[in-house]
N, C-alpha and C positions, 0 to 999 in steps of 0.2 A: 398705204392701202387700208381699210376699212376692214374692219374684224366684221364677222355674222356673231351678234350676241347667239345667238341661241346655243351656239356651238362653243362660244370663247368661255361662258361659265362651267361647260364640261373639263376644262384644262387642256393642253398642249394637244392637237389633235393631227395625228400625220399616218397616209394613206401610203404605202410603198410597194413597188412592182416594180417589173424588169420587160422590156420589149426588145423584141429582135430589128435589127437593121440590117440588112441587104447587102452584101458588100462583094468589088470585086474579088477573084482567085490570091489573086496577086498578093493583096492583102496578108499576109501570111502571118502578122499577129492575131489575126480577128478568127481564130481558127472555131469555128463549129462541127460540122458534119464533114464526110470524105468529098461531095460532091460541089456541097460552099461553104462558103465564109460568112460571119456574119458578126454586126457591134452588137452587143449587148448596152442598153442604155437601162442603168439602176437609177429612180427615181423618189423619193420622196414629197408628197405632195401635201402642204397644208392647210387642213381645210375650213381652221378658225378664218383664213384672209383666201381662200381659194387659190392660191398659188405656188409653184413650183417653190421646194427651199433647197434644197440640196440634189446632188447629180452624183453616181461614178459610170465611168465607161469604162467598158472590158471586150473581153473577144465573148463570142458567142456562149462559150464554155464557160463564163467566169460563174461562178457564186452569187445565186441571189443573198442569202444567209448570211454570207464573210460578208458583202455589202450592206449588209442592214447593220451588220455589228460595227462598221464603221461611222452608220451614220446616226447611232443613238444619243440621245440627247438625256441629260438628267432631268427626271418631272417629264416626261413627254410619253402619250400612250400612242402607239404604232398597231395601224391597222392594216393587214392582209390577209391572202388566201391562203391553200393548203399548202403551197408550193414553201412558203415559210415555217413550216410547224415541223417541228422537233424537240425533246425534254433537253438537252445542250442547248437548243436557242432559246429557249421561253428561260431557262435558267441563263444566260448571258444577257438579258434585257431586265432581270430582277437587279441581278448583281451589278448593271448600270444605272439602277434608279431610275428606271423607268418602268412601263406597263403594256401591258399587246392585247387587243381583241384579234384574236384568227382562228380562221377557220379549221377545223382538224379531218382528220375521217372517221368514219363513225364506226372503223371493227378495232378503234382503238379499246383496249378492256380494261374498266374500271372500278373504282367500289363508292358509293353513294355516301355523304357522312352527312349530311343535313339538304334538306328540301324549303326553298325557299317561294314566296305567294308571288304568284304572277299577275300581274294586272297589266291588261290591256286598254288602249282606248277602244271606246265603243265602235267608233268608223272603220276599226280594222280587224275586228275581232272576226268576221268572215271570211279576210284573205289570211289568217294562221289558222293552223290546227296542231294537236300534238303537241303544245307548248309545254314545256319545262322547264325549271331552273335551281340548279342543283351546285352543292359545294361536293367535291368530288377528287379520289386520290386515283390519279392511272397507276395498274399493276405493275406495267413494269418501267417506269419511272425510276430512275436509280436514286433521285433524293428527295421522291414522297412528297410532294409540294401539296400543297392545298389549291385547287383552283376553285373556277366557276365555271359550271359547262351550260349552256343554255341550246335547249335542242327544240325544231318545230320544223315544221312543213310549209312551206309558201310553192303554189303554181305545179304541184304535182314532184318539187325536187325537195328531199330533205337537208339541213343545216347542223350540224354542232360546229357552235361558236364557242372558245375556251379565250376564256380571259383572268385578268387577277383583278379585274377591276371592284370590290364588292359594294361600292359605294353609287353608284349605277341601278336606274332601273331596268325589269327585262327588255322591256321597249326602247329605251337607251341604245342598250346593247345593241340590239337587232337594228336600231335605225343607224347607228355609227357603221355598222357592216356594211349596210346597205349603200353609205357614202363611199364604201369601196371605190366604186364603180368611177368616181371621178376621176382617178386618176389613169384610167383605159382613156376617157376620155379624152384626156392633157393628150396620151399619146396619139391619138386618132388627130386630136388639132395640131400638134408638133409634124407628123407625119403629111397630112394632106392640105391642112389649111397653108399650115408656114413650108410646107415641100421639105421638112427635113428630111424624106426618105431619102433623097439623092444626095447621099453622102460627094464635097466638093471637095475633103482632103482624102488623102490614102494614109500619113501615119498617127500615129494615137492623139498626140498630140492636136493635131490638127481638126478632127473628127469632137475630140474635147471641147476646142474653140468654137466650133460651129454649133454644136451643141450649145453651149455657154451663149452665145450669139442668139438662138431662135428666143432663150428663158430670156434674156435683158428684154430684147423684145417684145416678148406678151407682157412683161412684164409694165413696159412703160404705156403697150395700148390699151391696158386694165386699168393703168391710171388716169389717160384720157378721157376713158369713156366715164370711171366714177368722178374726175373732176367736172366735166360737162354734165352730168345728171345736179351735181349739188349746185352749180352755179345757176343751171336751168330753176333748180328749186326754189335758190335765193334769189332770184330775181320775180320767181311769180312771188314769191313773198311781199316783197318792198312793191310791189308792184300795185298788192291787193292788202292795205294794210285793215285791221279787221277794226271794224268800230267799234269807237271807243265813247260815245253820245250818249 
C-alpha cells in the first residue's frame, strides 16, 4: 500500500479512538451500562498509508488509555482527543519512545516557560484566531515535563493541543489534529459501509475475528483500487509516449 509523502517525512503517524458496538443482553462479557451491553472496539489508525494497523476489543467499560499503552510503538507519534489525556499517559508514551499530539481541556493550570513565532499560511490565516504556541510546565503535573501547548480558535470552538513534538511546525501541529477525524471515519465505514454493526458472534473471541475479517477486507479493496489507478496510469503512459524528434 502507498505511503502519502507528505505525511511519511513527518514520521510514524497514528490516529487512535475507541467506538461503541451494540450488542445483545446476553452478552454478559461486553458489560457497559445497566440497561445494555456493548464491544468496545480500540483502534489505531495509520495515516502515513491510510489504514487500519492495530485493533483491541473489550466490553464496553474497557480502557481507552490501558489500550493505547498496549498498542504503542517505539518512534511512533499517536494522535487523539481529550478522552486520552492524562500526566500518567503522556508520561507512559515518553517512557515508550514514542510522542502524542492530543487534545487537553483548557482549565488545565499551567506556567508559560518560552513563547514560540507562529506562522501561518496565508490561505488560512482567516479561519484561526487566538493562535499560540508555547513550551509550557502544568502545575500539577507530578514530574514537571516540558511540553508544547498550541491553543486557537477555529469555527467558534476553542483547541489546546499538547504535544512533545518540538520539531513540528504550529500549522503541522494543528493539521495532524485535524487528521483526527479519519479514524471516526474508518469507524463510520466499518459500521455501515462493511455492516459491522451487526455483530454475527456472541463470544470475545468471535466478535475479534469478525473484526479482523471487516480490516483484511478494506484492506485488500484499498489495494485494488490503488493497483487499478497505477496500472490505468502505466498504460496511458506506454500508450502516449512523449516525443522524442
Amino acid at each position: 500500500l502507498y505511503p502519502v509523502p507528505e505525511l511519511s517525512v513527518l514520521g510514524l503517524l497514528y490516529c487512535v479512538d475507541g467506538s461503541l458496538f451494540p450488542t445483545l443482553k446476553s452478552m454478559h462479557w461486553a458489560s457497559y451500562k445497566k440497561n445494555c451491553n456493548a464491544v468496545r472496539l480500540h483502534l489505531s489508525f495509520e495515516l502515513n498509508r491510510m489504514i487500519p494497523a492495530d485493533i483491541i476489543t473489550g466490553s464496553g467499560n474497557s480502557a481507552e488509555r490501558n489500550a493505547l499503552r498496549q498498542m504503542l510503538r517505539t518512534g511512533a507519534t499517536y494522535i487523539a482527543d481529550r478522552g486520552y489525556a492524562g500526566f500518567n499517559m503522556f508520561h507512559d508514551i515518553v517512557r515508550a519512545q514514542a510522542h502524542f499530539i492530543i487534545r487537553v481541556r483548557k482549565n488545565w493550570l499551567y506556567t508559560p516557560v518560552q513563547s514560540f513565532t507562529v506562522q501561518l499560511p496565508a490561505s488560512v490565516t482567516a479561519i484561526f484566531s487566538g493562535v499560540s504556541d508555547e513550551a509550557i510546565c502544568y502545575d500539577n503535573d507530578p514530574r514537571s515535563y516540558l511540553w508544547r501547548l498550541i491553543r486557537f480558535q477555529v469555527c467558534g470552538e476553542s483547541f489546546h493541543i499538547l504535544t512533545d513534538r518540538f520539531d513540528l511546525t504550529t500549522f503541522q501541529i494543528i493539521t495532524l489534529y485535524a487528521y483526527r477525524w479519519q479514524v471516526e471515519l474508518f469507524f463510520r465505514f466499518m459500521k455501515r459501509t462493511m455492516n459491522g454493526i451487526h455483530l454475527i458472534k456472541h463470544n470475545e473471541n468471535g466478535v475479534a475475528i469478525q473484526f479482523y475479517a471487516i480490516l483484511i477486507t478494506s484492506l485488500l479493496q484499498l489495494k485494488l483500487k490503488q493497483d487499478s489507478v497505477f496500472q490505468k496510469e502505466h498504460s496511458d503512459t506506454a500508450g502516449h509516449p512523449s516525443d522524442t524528434t
